[in-house]
C-alpha positions in Angstrom: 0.6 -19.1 2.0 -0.6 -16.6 4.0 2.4 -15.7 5.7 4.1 -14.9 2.4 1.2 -12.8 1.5 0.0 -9.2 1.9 -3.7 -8.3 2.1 -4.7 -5.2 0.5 -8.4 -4.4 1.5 -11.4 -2.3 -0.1 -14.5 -1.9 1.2 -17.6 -0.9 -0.9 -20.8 -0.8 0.5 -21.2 -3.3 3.2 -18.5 -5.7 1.7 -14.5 -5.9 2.2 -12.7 -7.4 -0.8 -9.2 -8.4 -0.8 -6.4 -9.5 -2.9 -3.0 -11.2 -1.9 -0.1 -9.4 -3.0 3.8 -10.5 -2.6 5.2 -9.1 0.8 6.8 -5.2 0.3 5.6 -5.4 -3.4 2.3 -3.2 -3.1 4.1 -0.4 -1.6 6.8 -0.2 -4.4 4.1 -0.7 -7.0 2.5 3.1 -5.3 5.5 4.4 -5.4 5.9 3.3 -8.9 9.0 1.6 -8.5 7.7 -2.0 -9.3 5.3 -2.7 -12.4 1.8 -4.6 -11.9 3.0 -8.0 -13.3 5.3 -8.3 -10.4 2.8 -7.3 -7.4 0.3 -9.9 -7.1 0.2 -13.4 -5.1 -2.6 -14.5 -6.4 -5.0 -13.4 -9.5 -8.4 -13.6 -7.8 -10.4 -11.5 -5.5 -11.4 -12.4 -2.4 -13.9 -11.8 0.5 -12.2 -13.3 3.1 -8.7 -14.2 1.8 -8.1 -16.4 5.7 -11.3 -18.4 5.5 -10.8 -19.0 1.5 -13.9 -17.4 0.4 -13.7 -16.0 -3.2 -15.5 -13.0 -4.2 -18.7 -13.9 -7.1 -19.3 -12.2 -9.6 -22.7 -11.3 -8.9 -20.4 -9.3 -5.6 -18.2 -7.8 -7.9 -20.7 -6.2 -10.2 -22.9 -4.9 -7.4 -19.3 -3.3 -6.8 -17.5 -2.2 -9.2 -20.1 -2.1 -12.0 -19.1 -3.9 -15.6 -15.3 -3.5 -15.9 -12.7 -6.4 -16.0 -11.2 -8.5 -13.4 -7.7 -6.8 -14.1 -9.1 -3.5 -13.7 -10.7 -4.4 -10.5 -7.1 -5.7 -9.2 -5.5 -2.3 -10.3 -8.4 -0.4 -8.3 -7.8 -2.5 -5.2 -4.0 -2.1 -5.6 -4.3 2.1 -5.8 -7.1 3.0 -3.9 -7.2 -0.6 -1.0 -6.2 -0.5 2.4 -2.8 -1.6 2.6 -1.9 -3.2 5.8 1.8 -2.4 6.7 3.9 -5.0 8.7 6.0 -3.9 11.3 9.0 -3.7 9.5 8.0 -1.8 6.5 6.6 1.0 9.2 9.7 1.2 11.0 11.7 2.0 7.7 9.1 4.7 6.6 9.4 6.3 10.1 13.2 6.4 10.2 13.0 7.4 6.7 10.7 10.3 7.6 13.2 11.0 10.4 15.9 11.4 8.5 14.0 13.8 5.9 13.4 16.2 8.8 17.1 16.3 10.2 18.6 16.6 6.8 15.7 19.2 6.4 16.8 21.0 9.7 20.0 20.8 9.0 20.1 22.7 5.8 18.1 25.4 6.5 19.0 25.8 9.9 20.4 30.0 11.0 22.0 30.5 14.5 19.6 32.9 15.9 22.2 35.0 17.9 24.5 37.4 15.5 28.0 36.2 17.2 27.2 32.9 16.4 26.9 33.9 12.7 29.9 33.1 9.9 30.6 35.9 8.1 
């Protein structure tokens, strides 16, 4: 199961929570392109998501204060640390690439007045 998750993480105070999210979901749910029913793996929020230790709720209050488990999710999901896999990285980066050479490329001037169309 773990392999076919994603861990988002969020630290308050001196605890880490985490919740398991479908692989490449979490990412397209910040960008807004994927809605929240479709993002997690599991509804529950967990300390230590390899070792199968579930957050309580005596944690969670401490934490977050008196608001829903949803609503804890959702504030995982926006505001967590969202570990990347290698993949996911490489497309961002060649995707960042290409936003700088189209960027170049359109706004580029020849700085030499021969070299000018007129």
């Amino acid at each position: 199961m773990a392999d076919k998750a994603q861990m988002i993480k969020y630290k308050s105070g001196k605890i880490t929570f985490e919740i398991a999210t479908k692989k490449g979901a979490a990412l397209k749910y910040r960008q807004g392109t994927l809605g929240y029913d479709n993002v997690l793996h599991s509804d529950t929020v967990w300390k230590n998501f390899g070792k199968g230790e579930r957050a309580s709720d005596e944690e969670l209050g401490v934490a977050f204060g008196n608001i829903s488990a949803n609503d804890i999710i959702k504030l995982i999901l926006e505001k967590g640390e969202l570990s990347l896999s290698t993949d996911e990285r490489k497309e961002m980066v060649d995707q960042k690439r290409r936003e700088i050479v189209n960027y170049i490329c359109l706004l580029y001037t020849s700085p030499s007045p021969r070299d000018r169309q007129k």
